[in-house]
C-alpha positions in Angstrom: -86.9 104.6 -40.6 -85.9 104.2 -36.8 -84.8 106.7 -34.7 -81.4 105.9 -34.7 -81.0 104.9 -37.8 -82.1 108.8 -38.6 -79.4 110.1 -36.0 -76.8 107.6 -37.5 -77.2 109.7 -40.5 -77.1 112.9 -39.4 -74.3 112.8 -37.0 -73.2 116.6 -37.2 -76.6 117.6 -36.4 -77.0 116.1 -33.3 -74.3 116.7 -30.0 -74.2 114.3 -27.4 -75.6 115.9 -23.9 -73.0 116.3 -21.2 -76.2 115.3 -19.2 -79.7 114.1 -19.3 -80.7 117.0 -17.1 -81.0 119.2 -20.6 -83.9 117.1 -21.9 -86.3 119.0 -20.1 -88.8 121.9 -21.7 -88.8 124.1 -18.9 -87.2 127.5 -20.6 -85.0 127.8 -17.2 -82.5 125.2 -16.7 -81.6 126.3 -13.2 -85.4 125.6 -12.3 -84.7 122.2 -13.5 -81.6 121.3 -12.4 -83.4 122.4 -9.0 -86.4 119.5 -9.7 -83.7 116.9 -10.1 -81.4 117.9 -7.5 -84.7 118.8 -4.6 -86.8 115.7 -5.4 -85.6 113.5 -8.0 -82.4 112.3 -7.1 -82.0 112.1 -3.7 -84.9 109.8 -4.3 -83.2 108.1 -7.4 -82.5 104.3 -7.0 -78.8 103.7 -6.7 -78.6 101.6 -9.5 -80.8 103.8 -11.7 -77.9 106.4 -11.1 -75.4 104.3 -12.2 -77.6 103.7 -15.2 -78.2 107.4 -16.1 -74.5 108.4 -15.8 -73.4 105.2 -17.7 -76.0 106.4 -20.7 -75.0 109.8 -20.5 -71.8 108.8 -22.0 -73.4 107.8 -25.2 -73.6 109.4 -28.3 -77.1 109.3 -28.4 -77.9 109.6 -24.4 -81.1 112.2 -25.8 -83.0 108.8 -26.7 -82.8 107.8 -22.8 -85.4 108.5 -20.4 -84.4 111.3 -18.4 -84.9 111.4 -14.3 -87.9 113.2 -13.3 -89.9 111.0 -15.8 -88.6 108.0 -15.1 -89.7 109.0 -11.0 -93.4 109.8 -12.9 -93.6 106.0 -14.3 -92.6 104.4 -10.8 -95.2 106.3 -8.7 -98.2 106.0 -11.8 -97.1 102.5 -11.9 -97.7 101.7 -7.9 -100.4 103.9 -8.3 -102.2 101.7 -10.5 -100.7 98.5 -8.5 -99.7 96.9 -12.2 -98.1 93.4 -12.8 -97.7 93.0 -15.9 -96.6 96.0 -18.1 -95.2 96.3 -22.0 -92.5 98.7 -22.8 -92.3 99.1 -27.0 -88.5 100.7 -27.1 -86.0 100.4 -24.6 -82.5 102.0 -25.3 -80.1 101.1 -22.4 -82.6 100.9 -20.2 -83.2 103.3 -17.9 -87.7 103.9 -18.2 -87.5 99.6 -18.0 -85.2 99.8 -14.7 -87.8 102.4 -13.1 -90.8 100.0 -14.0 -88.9 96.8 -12.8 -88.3 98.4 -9.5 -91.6 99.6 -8.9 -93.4 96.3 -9.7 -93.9 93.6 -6.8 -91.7 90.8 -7.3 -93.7 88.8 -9.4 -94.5 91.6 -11.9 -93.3 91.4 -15.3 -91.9 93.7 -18.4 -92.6 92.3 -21.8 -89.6 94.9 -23.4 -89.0 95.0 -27.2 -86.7 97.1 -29.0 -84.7 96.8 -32.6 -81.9 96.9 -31.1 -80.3 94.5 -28.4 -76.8 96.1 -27.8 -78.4 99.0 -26.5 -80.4 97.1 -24.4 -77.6 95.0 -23.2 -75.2 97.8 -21.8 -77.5 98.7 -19.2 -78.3 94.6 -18.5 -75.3 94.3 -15.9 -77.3 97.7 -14.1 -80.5 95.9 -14.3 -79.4 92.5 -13.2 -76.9 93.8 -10.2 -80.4 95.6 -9.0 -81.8 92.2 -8.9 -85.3 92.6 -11.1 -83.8 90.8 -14.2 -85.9 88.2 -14.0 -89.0 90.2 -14.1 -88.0 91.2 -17.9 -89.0 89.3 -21.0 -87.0 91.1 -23.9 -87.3 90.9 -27.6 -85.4 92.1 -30.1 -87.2 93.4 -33.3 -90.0 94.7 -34.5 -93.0 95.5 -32.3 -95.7 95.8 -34.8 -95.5 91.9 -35.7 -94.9 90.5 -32.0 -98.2 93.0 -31.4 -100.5 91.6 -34.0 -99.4 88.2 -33.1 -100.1 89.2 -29.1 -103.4 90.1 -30.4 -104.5 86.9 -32.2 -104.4 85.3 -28.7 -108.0 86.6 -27.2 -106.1 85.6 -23.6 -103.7 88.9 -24.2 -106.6 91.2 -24.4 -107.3 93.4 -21.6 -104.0 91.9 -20.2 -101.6 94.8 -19.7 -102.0 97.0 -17.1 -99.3 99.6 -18.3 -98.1 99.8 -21.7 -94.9 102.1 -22.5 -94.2 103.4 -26.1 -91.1 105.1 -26.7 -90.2 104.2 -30.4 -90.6 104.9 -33.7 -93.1 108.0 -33.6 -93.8 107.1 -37.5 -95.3 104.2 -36.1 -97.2 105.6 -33.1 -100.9 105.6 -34.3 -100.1 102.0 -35.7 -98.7 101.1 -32.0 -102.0 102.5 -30.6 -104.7 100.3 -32.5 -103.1 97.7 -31.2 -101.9 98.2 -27.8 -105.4 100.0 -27.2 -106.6 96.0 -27.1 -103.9 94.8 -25.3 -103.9 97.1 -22.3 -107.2 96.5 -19.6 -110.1 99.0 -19.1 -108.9 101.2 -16.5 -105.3 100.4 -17.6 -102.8 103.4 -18.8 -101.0 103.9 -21.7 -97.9 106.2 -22.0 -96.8 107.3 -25.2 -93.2 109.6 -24.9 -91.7 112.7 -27.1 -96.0 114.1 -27.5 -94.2 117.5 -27.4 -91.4 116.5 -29.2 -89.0 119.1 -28.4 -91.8 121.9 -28.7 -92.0 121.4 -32.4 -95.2 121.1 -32.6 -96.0 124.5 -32.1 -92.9 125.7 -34.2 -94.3 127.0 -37.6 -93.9 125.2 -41.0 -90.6 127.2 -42.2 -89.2 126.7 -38.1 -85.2 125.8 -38.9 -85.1 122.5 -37.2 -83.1 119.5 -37.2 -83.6 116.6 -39.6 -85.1 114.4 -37.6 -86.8 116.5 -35.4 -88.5 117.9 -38.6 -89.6 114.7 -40.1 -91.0 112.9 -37.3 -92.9 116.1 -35.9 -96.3 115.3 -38.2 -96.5 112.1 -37.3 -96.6 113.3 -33.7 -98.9 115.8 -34.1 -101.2 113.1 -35.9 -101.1 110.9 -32.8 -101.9 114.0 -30.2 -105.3 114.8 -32.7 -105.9 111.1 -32.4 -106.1 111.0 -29.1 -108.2 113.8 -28.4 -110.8 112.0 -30.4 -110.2 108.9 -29.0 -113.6 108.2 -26.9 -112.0 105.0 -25.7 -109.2 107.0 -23.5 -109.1 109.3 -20.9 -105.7 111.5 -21.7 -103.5 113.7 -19.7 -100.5 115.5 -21.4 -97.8 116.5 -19.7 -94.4 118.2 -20.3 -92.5 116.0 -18.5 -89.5 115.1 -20.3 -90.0 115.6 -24.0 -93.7 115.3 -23.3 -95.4 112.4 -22.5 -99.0 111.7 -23.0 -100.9 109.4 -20.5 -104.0 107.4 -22.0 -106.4 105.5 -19.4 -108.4 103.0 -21.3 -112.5 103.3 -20.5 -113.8 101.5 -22.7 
């Protein structure tokens, strides 16, 4: 079951955010809001404004990348001086518009997502900030386009940045693949690894639906990982968490 599909059903569990500033797991929001209003958005892209207020008007604007990570994955991805990057869940937008920007002009975003209407109300943002044409989005499933990626031996080791930011029931099956698709010395970035601090919450922890059902399965990718002798990993709580993966071997 997809994320949304799970908040679809649920809709008097979950309120709409008046803004994307409350996805954040700092414990003080005033420390927060003083993050995003010292060094995140007077450094924010004017048209990834326009697309972070046009998503905050959503019903589900807590899917969205909020600010501060969004700022992470441009520097990491300059950093790194990738090309050609994946992003596995896209929502309106706003994590794809902060890769497209920081990627020369030639880079490009293969983006995949289930859903293409999402995808499409933050296309005019994407397109009026000119890096349109970097993006190669398709709508479905990722697991198949993946496996079929991966039958092509000129894919592996291709990616220098892979995104994931989907179905966490699916995250461990998202990493034996993209593990081959992404190069040695390439990163990996899998969202929500903290997702909303359940995973230290005990068993009998009131939480939401969806929170509640998709917490093992995140747990089950942050004890992969750890093992994981092909990856370097660096956890942070930025965001709802997010968990970055260097590939070694």
């Amino acid at each position: 079951m997809t994320l949304i599909k799970e908040l679809e059903q649920q809709p008097n569990q979950i309120a709409g955010h008046k803004e994307l500033a409350h996805k954040s797991l700092l414990q003080s929001d005033a420390l927060y809001q003083y993050i995003l209003e010292t060094s995140v958005y007077p450094r924010e892209h004017e048209s990834l404004k326009e697309l972070r207020e046009l998503t905050e008007k959503h019903p589900w604007n807590l899917m969205a990348t909020p600010p501060d990570e969004g700022q992470l994955l441009g520097m990491l991805l300059k950093l790194i001086n990738a090309k050609n990057t994946m992003e596995i869940g896209v929502f309106t937008g706003y994590s794809l518009l902060s890769t497209a920007l920081a990627l020369p002009s030639d880079g490009k975003i293969l983006a995949m997502d289930v859903n293409r209407e999402y995808y499409e109300l933050g296309l005019p943002v994407i397109q009026k900030a000119g890096v349109a044409h970097k993006i190669d989005f398709r709508e479905g499933p990722a697991l198949p386009l993946l496996d079929q990626l991966i039958k092509d031996e000129k894919n592996k080791g291709a990616f220098d940045f892979i995104y994931v930011d989907a179905d966490k029931d699916n995250y461990l099956n998202y990493h034996k693949r993209v593990i081959e698709l992404v190069k040695v010395g390439g990163l990996v970035g899998y969202d929500n690894t903290l997702w909303n601090g359940s995973v230290v919450a005990p068993p009998d922890a009131p939480l939401m639906d969806y929170v509640k059902y998709y917490r093992d399965f995140v747990m089950e990718l942050n004890k992969a990982l750890a093992l994981d002798s092909r990856v370097e990993i660096c956890q942070l709580p930025v965001g709802d968490g997010i968990t970055l993966c260097r590939r070694i071997i």
